[in-house]
C-alpha positions in Angstrom: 4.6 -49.0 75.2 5.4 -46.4 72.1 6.9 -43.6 73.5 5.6 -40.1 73.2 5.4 -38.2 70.2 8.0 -35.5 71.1 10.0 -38.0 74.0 12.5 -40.1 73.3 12.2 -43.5 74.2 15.0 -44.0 76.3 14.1 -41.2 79.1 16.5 -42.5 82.2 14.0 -40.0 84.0 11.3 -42.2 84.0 9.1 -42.5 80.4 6.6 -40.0 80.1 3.5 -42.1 79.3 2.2 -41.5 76.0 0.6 -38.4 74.7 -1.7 -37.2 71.9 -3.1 -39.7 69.4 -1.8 -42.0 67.4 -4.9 -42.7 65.1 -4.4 -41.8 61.2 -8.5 -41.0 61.2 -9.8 -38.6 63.5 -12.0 -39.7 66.3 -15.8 -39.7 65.2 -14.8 -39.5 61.1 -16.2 -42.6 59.3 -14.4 -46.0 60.0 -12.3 -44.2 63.2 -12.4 -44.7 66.8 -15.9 -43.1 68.8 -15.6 -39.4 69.8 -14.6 -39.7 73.3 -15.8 -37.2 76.0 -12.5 -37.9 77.7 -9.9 -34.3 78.2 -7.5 -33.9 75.5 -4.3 -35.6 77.0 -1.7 -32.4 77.5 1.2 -31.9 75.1 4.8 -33.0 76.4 7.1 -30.1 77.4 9.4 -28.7 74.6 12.6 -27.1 75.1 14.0 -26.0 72.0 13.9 -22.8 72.6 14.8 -22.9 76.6 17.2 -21.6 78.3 19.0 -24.3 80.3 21.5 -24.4 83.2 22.6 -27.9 84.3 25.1 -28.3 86.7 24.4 -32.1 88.0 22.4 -33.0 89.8 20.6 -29.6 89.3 19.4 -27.7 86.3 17.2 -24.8 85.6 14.7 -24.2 82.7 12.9 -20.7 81.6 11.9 -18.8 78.4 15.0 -16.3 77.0 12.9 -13.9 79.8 14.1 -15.3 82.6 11.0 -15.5 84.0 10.1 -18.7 85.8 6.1 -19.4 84.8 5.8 -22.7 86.2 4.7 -23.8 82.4 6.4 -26.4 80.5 9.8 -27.4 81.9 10.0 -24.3 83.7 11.9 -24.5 87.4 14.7 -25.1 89.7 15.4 -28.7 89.7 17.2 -31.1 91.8 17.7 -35.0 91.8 14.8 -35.1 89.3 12.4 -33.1 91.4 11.1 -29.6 90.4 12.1 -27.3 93.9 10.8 -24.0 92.4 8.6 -24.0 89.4 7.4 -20.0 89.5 9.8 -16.9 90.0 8.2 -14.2 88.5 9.5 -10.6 88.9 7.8 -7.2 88.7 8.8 -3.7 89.5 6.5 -1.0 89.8 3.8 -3.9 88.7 5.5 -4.4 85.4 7.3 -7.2 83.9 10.4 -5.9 82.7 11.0 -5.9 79.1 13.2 -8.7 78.1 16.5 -7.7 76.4 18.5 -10.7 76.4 18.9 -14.2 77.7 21.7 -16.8 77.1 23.7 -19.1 79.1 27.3 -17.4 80.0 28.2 -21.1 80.6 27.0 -24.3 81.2 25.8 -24.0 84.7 24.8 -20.7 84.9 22.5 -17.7 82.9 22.1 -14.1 82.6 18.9 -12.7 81.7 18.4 -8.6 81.1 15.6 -6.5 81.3 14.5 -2.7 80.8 12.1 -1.2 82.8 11.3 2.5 82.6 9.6 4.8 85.7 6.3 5.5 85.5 6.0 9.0 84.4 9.4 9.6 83.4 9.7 11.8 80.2 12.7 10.3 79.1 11.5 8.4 76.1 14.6 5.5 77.3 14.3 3.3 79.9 16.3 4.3 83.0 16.1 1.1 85.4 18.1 -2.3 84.0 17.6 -6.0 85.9 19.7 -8.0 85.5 19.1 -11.5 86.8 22.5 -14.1 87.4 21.0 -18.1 87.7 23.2 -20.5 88.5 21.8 -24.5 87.8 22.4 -24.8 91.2 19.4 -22.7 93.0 21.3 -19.2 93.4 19.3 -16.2 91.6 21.1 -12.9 91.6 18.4 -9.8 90.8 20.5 -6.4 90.3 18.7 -3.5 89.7 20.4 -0.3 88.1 19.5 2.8 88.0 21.0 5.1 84.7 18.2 7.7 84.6 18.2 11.3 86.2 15.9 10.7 89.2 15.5 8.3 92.2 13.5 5.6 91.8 11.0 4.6 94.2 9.0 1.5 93.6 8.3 -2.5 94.4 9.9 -5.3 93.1 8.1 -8.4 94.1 8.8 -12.1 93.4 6.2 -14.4 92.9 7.2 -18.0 93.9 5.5 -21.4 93.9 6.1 -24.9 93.4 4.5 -28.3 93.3 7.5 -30.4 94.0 6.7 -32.6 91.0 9.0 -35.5 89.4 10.8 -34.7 85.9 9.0 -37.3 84.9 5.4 -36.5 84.9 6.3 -33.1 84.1 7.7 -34.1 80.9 5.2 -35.8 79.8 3.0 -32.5 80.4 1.1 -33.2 83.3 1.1 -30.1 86.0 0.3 -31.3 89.2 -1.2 -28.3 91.2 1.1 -26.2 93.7 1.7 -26.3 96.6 0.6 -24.2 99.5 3.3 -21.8 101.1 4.4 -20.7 104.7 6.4 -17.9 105.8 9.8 -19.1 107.3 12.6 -17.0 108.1 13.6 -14.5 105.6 11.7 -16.7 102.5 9.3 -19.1 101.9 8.6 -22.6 102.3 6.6 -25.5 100.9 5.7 -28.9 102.3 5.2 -32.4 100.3 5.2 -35.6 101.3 8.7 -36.7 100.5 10.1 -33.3 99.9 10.2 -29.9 100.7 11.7 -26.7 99.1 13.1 -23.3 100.5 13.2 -20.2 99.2 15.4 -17.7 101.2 16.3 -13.7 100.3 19.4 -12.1 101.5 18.4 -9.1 102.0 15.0 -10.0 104.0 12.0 -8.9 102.0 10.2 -5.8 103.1 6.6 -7.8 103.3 6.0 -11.7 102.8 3.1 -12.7 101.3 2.7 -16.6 102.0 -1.2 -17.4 100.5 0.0 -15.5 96.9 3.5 -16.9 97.2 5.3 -13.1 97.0 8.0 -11.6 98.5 8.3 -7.7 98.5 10.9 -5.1 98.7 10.2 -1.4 98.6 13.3 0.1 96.5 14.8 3.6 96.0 17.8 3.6 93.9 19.3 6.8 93.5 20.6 7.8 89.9 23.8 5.9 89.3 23.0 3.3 92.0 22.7 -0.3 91.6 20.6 -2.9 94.6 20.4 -6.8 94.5 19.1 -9.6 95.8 20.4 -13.3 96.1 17.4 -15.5 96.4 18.5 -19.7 97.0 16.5 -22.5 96.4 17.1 -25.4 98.2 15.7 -28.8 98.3 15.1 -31.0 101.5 13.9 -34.4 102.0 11.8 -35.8 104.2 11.7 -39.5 103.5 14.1 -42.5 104.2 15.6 -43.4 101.4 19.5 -44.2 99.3 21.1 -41.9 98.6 20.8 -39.9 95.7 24.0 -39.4 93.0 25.6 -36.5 93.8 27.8 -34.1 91.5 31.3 -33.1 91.3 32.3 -32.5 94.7 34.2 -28.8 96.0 37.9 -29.7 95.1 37.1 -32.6 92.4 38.9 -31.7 89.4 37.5 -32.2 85.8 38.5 -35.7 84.9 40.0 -34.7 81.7 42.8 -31.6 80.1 41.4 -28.3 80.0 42.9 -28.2 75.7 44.1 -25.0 73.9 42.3 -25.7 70.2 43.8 -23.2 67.2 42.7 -23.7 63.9 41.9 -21.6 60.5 38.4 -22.6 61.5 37.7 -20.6 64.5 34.2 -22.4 64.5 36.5 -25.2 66.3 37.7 -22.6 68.7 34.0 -21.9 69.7 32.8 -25.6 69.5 35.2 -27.1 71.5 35.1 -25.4 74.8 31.3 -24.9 74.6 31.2 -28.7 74.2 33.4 -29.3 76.9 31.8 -27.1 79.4 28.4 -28.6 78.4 30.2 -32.3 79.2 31.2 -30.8 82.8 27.6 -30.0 83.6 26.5 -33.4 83.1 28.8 -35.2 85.4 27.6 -37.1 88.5 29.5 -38.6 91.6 28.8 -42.0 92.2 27.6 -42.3 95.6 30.1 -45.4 96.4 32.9 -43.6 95.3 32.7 -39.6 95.1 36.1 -39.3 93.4 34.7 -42.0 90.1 32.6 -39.1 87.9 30.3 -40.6 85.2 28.6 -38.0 82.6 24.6 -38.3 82.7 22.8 -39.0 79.8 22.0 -35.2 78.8 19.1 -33.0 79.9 16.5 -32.2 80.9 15.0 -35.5 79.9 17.7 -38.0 80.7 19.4 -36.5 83.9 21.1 -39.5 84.9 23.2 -42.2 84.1 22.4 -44.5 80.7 25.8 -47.1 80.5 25.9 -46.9 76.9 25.5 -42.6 76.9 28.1 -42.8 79.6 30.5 -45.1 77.9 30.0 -43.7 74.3 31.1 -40.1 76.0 33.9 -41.9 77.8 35.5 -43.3 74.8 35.5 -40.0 72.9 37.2 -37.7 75.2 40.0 -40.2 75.3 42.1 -38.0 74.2 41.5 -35.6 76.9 42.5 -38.1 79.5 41.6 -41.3 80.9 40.2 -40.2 84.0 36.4 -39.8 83.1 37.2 -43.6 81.5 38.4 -45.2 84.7 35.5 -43.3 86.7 32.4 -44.6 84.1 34.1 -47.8 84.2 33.6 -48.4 87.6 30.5 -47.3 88.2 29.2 -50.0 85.8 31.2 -52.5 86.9 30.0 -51.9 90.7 25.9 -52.3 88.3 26.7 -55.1 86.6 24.6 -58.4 86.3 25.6 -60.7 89.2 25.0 -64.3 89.6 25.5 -66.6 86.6 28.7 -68.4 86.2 30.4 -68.3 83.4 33.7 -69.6 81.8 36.9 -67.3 82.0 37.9 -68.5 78.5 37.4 -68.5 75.0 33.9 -68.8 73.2 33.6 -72.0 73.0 33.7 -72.6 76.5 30.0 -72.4 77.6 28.1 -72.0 81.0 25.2 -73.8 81.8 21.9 -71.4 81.7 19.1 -71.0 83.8 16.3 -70.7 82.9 14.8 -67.4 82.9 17.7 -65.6 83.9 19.9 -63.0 82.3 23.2 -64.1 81.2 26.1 -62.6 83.8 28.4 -59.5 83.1 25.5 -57.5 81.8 24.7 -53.7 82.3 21.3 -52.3 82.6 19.9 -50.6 79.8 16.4 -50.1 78.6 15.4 -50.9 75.0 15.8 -48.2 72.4 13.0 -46.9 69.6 14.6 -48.4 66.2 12.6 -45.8 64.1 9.4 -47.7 61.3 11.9 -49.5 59.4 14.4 -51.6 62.1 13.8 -52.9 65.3 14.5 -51.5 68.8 17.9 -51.8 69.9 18.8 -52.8 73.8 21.0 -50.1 74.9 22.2 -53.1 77.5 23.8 -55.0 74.7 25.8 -51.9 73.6 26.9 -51.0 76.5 27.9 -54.3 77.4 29.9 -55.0 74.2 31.5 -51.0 75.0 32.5 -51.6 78.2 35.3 -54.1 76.5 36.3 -51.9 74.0 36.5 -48.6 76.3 38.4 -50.7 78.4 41.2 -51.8 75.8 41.3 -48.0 74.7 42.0 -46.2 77.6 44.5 -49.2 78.3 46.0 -48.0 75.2 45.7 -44.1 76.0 47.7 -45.1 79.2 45.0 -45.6 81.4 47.7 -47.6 84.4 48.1 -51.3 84.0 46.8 -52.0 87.9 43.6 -50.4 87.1 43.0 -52.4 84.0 43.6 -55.5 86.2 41.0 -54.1 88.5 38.6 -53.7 86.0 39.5 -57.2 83.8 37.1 -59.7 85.9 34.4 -57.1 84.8 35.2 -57.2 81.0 35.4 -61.1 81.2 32.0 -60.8 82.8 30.8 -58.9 79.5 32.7 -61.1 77.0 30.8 -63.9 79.1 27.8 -62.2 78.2 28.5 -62.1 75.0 29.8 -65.9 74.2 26.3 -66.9 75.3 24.5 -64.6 72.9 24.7 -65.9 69.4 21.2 -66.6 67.4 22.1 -68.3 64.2 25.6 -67.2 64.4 24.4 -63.5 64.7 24.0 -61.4 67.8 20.9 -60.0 68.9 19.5 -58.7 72.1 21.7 -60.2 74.9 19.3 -59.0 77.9 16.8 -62.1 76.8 17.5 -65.1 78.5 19.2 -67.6 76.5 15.9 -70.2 75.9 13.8 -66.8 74.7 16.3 -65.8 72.4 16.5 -69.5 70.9 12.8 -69.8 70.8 11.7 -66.0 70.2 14.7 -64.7 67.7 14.6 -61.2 66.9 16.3 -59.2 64.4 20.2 -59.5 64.4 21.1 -55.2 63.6 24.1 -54.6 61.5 25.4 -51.9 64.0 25.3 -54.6 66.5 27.4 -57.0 64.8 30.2 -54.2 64.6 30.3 -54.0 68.5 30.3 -57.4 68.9 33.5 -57.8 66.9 35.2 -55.2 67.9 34.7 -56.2 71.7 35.5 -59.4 70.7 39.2 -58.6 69.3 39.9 -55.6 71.9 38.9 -58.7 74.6 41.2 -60.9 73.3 44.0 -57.8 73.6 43.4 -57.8 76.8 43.6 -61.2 77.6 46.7 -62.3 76.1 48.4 -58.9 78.0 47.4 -59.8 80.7 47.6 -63.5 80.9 44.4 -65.1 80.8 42.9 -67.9 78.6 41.2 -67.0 75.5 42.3 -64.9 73.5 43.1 -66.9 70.3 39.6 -68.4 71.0 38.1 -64.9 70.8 40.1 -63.9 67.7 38.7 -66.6 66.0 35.4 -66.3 66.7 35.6 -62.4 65.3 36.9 -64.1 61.9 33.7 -66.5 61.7 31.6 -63.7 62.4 33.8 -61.7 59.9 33.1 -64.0 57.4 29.6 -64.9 58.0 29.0 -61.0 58.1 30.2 -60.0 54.6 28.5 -63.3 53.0 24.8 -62.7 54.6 24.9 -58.8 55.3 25.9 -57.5 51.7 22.8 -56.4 49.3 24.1 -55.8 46.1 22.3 -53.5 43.8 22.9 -50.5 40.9 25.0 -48.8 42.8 27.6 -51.7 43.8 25.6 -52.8 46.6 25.2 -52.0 50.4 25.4 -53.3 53.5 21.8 -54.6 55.5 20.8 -52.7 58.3 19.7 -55.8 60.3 18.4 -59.9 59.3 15.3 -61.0 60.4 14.9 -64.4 62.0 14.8 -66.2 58.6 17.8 -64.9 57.0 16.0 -61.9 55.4 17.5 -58.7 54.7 16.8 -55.4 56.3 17.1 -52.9 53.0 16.5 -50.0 55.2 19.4 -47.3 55.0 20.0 -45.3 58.0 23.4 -43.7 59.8 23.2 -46.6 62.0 26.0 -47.8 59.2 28.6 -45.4 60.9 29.3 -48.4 63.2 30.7 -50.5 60.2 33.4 -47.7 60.2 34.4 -47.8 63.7 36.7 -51.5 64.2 38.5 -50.1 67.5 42.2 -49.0 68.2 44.6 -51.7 68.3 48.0 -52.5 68.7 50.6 -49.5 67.6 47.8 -47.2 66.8 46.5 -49.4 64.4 42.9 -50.4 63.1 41.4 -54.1 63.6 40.2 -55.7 60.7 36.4 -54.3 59.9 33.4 -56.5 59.2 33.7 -54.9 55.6 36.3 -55.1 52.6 38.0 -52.5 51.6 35.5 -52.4 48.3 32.5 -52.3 50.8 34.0 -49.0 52.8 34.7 -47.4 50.1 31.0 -48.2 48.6 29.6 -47.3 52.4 31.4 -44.2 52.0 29.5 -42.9 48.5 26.6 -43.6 50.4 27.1 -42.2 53.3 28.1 -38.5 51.7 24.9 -39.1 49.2 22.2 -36.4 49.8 19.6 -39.1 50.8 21.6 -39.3 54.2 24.0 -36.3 54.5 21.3 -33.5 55.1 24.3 -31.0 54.3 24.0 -30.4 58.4 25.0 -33.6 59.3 23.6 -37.6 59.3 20.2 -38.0 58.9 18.8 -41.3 60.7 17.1 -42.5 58.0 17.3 -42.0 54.0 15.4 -39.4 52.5 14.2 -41.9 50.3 12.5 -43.7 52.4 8.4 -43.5 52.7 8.4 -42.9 56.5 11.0 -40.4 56.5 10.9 -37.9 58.6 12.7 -34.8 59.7 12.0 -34.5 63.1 12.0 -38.3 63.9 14.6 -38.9 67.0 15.3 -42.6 64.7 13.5 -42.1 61.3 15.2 -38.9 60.0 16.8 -36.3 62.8 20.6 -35.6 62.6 22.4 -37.0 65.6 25.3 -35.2 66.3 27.5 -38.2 67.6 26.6 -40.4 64.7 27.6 -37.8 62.2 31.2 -37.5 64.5 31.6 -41.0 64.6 31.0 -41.1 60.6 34.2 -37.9 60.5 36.1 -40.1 61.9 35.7 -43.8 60.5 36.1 -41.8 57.1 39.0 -39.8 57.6 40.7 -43.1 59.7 39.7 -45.2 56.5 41.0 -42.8 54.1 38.2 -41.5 52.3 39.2 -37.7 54.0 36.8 -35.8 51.0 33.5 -37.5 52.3 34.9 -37.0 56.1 35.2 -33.1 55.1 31.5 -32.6 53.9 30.1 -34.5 56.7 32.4 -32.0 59.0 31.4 -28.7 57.4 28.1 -29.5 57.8 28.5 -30.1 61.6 30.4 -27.2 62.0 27.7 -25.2 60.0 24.9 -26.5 62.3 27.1 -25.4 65.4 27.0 -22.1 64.6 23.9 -21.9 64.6 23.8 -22.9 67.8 26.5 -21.0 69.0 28.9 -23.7 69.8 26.6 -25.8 72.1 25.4 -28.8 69.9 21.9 -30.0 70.8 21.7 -34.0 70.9 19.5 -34.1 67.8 18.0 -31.4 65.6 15.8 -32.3 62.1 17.1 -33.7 59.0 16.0 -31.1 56.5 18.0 -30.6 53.9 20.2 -27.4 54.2 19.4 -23.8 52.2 20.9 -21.0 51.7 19.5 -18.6 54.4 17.7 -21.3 56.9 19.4 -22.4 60.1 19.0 -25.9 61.3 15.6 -26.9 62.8 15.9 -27.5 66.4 14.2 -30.7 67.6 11.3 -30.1 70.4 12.5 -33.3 72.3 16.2 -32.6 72.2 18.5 -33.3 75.2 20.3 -30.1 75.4 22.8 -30.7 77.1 23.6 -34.4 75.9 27.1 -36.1 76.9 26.9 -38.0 73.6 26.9 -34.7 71.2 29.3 -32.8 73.3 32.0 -35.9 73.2 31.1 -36.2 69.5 31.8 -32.8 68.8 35.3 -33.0 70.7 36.4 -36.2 69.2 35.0 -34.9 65.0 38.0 -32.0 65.6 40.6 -34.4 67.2 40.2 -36.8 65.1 41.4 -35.0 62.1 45.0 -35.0 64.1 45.6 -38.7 63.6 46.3 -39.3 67.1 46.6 -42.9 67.7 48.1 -44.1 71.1 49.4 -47.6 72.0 51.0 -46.7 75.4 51.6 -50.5 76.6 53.9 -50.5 73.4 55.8 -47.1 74.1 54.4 -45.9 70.8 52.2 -43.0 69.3 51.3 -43.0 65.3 50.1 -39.7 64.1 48.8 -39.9 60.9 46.2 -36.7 60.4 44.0 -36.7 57.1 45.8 -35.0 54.7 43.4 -32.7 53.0 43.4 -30.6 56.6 39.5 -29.5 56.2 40.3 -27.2 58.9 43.3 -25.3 57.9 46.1 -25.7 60.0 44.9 -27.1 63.5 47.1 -26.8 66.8 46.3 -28.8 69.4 47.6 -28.8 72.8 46.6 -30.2 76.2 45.7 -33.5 75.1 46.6 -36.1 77.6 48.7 -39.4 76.2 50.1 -41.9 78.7 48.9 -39.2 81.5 51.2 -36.7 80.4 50.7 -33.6 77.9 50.8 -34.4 74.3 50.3 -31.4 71.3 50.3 -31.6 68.1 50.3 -29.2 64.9 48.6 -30.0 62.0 50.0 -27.8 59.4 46.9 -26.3 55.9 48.9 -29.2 53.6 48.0 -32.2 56.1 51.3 -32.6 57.8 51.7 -32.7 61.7 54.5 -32.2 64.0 54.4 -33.6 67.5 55.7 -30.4 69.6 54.9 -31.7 73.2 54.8 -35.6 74.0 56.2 -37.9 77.1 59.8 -38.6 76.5 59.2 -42.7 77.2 56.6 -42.9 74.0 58.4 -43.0 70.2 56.6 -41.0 67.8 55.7 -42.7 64.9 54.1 -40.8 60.9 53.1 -42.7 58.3 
């Protein structure tokens, strides 16, 4: 099924079905489809220029009004059901004029309004309303009164809901509301797995169930200020598991609360904003409160997707290894049961069955490629990055005995993985084995890089913690090593370039897209090094050029695909977009690999693009090349919110620092890049070996360690 025009594919939500057209002639137009008498299929919701409260597992979604219309996205949300999808306020019969809305953080909005009395001479408006949302359900409606005179008139709320599923709402498809009863000092409504509250402290004055309204009759004398808290809740009404749950009353963050200086104060905006948008996305698993996992982002992906999860995991690594340990096991307590497999090297194989997956998998749906690769299986990376987040956070000091809890897990995945080759290439390890042999697909460059880095950071954590293996493992990351640089290489004009992907046959993929950031990302290894990448050091540097050539860098950040290409195109989520975490992960393989002047552009054009949107990085936005005097283009589809674009934004800045842990060695290299594209950058709060580690990075590239653990030796080069 394609996916919808303006929805990505990979909606954990449930996948809008498709809408609009996808015909290049128009129905009834010579040579196209009959004019059918069918209703136009309704346009998907767009949020780019909502206003969005998440606090998991609730959100909240309006225009910068504040008013709650019931179109679009627009509601109170909880555990993917909309609970209120109209609030619509009057006073005196008048919509007040909308001033301002924006989110104060995360979780929570303020929206203001002017309204002035009827009759009143004064040519200013004397009455404010301000209005507090919290993602959670809480409204706050304060009404002030700055004017001369009393004023005497109605406020009334308009409510109404239809209790529909993210889902279908998405996709644009507005099931009808639902009728209302009076109960108690609100309203309620009935459906038939749900139902929703709507209480007022104070009571309304009036109720008015069939039009949905609740009434007070106000007099606020000059000077004076009234409110009302109105709360949302959501009940259910059907059997069923239980639902994830968010960060409990007393749960800490799992991760250091940093203190971020720099010349750049754009970091000193970006960061926290990126951090507090992280918070709002976490989730409780339900068989362990205290283990927090980040949800994909929202609206459209309000829930957990392994490889989102893991990718934010890994780059907040710095901050801590809690949120590691806690994504970790969640996905080990989802992982594919059932298969044996051999605890050894790769040469040791298990017996398949036929039609069934291989063991030691995680779930994950398949992924739009974009027109020029094929779709990726988001189970497959997050398979191959549960090893490698694994051996990290072992290195950032998550504790040896929870490592060993979580080993049989990562051999699980490396088992996965040893039965996944397709002419000496990894492809799509969700197939069973005999499809893969007789149905090969595409092997994707990107995929390759995970597969070798897992491969190698397995093998770490094998011989440390004595199991069979890990020689086997190292030397099956050589072969693929070698057989890598021999068939994935085109060479051309420019020195040549690596293949985004083979087809069955051998065949190149020529298609250039940021999908080649991967090639720069070989894992943390022993002493804070860097394993061994699937490219020379002449290929990097090659990479490199290209990667910081216009066709890709749009000056804002990475675009998905070349400019070059025919079916570019800006606002394609995998054929043109920026996405923010690609473009981090490209900061940092280039700064780590030495090529700091390339990692500089790519990170003033991020920083650029963040403040335009004041700190709080969407997941995508379009690929235009930047002008003088025009903003980024927001992306209708984005997930705003998204765990992966918050973590990418974090680890772009702390990267530059040169932090590189290796905690079961008692050693820390800091190496930052030396051209300081920031100025001078102080970092402190950051979390190494579970104590508080800060660092200055002075405007000539030099750092100083001034807060570390006293058992770790601090190492420059």
């Amino acid at each position: 099924m394609r996916p919808p025009q303006a929805m990505p594919a990979e909606s954990v939500v449930g996948a809008p079905r498709p809408v609009g057209r996808s015909d290049q002639v128009p129905p009834g137009a010579p040579g196209g489809p009959a004019r059918s008498t069918a209703p136009p299929r309704p346009q998907p919701a767009a949020v780019h220029h909502a206003v969005l409260c998440v606090n998991a597992p609730a959100m909240a979604a309006s225009g910068p009004d504040g008013q709650l219309r019931g179109h679009g996205l627009h509601g109170f949300y909880r555990s993917g059901v909309r609970v209120l999808a109209r609030m619509e306020l009057r006073i005196g019969g008048m919509e007040p004029l909308p001033l301002q809305g924006t989110l104060t953080t995360a979780a929570q909005a303020r929206f203001l309004g002017a309204v002035r009395i009827p009759g009143d001479l004064d040519p200013d408006p004397a009455l404010t309303v301000e209005r507090l949302r919290h993602a959670d359900g809480v409204e706050t409606v304060t009404v002030r009164n700055t004017g001369s005179r009393p004023a005497r008139l109605p406020l009334e709320i308009a409510l109404g809901t239809d209790l529909g599923p993210v889902g279908e709402i998405a996709a644009g498809h507005r099931p009808p509301d639902l009728p209302g009863q009076v109960q108690s000092a609100g309203l309620r409504w009935a459906g038939p797995t749900h139902s929703a509250v709507v209480s007022a402290k104070p009571s309304p004055h009036a109720v008015l169930a069939g039009a949905g309204v609740l009434r007070w009759d106000l007099e606020v004398q000059p000077g004076a200020r009234w409110s009302v808290e109105l709360r949302t809740e959501l009940e259910s009404t059907a059997p069923g598991p239980r639902p994830p749950g968010g960060r409990g009353t007393g749960v800490p963050l799992p991760w250091a609360e940093p203190e971020v200086r720099s010349d750049d104060h754009r970091v000193e905006l970006l960061v926290p904003r990126a951090l507090d948008a992280l918070g709002g996305l976490l989730f409780a698993d339900p068989d362990r409160p205290t283990d927090l996992y980040p949800a994909s982002g929202a609206p459209w992906r309000f829930g957990l997707a392994p490889a989102d999860a893991l990718w934010a995991a890994r780059l907040t690594l710095p901050l801590g290894t809690r949120l590691a340990a806690g994504t970790l096991r969640a996905l080990a307590r989802r992982q594919q049961l059932g298969l044996a497999a051999g605890q050894g090297g790769p040469g040791q194989q298990a017996p398949g069955q036929p039609g069934r997956r291989p063991e030691g998998l995680l779930p994950g749906a398949l992924r739009h490629g974009g027109p020029e690769l094929p779709p990726t299986c988001t189970a497959t990376e997050a398979t191959l990055l549960f090893v490698t987040v694994l051996a990290e956070a072992w290195r950032w000091g998550l504790p040896r005995h929870e490592v060993a809890e979580l080993l049989p897990a990562a051999e699980r995945a490396l088992g996965a993985l040893r039965e996944g080759l397709v002419d000496g290439f990894v492809t799509d390890l969700s197939r069973p084995v005999e499809e893969r042999a007789a149905h090969p697909v595409a092997a994707r460059a990107e995929v390759q890089a995970q597969a070798h880095r897992a491969a190698l950071h397995g093998a770490e954590l094998l011989e440390a913690f004595g199991r069979p293996g890990a020689e086997e493992w190292r030397g099956w990351a050589a072969a693929l090593r070698g057989r890598f640089r021999e068939r994935f290489w085109i060479d051309d004009l420019s020195g040549g370039r690596p293949a985004a992907g083979l087809l069955p046959g051998g065949q190149p993929l020529p298609a250039v897209a940021s999908s080649f950031v991967h090639l720069l990302d070989p894992g943390l290894c022993a002493d804070g090094g860097r394993h061994e990448s699937l490219l020379d050091r002449e290929q990097t540097r090659l990479l490199a050029q290209r990667l910081a050539a216009p066709e890709l860098d749009s000056g804002w950040g990475l675009r998905t695909l070349s400019a070059k290409s025919p079916r570019f195109n800006p606002l394609g989520h995998r054929s043109g977009a920026v996405r923010v975490h690609e473009t981090a992960l490209a900061i940092a393989g280039l700064a780590e690999a030495g090529h700091e002047n390339e990692a500089g552009a790519l990170l003033e054009g991020l920083l650029g693009a963040a403040a335009h949107f004041e700190g709080r990085l969407p997941e995508m936005y379009a690929g235009e090349q930047r002008a003088p005097g025009c903003p980024p283009v927001p992306h209708p589809a984005a997930c705003h919110p998204a765990a992966v674009s918050a973590a990418g934004a974090v680890h772009a800045v702390f990267a530059l620092a040169g932090v590189r842990p290796d905690v079961p060695g008692g050693r820390v290299l800091v190496r930052p890049a030396s051209t300081a594209p920031l100025g001078e950058l102080q970092l402190t709060g950051l979390r190494v070996a579970g104590e508080p580690f800060s660092v200055r990075v002075s405007r000539i590239g030099v750092a100083m360690v001034e807060e570390a653990s006293a058992e770790l030796q601090l190492v420059a080069r």
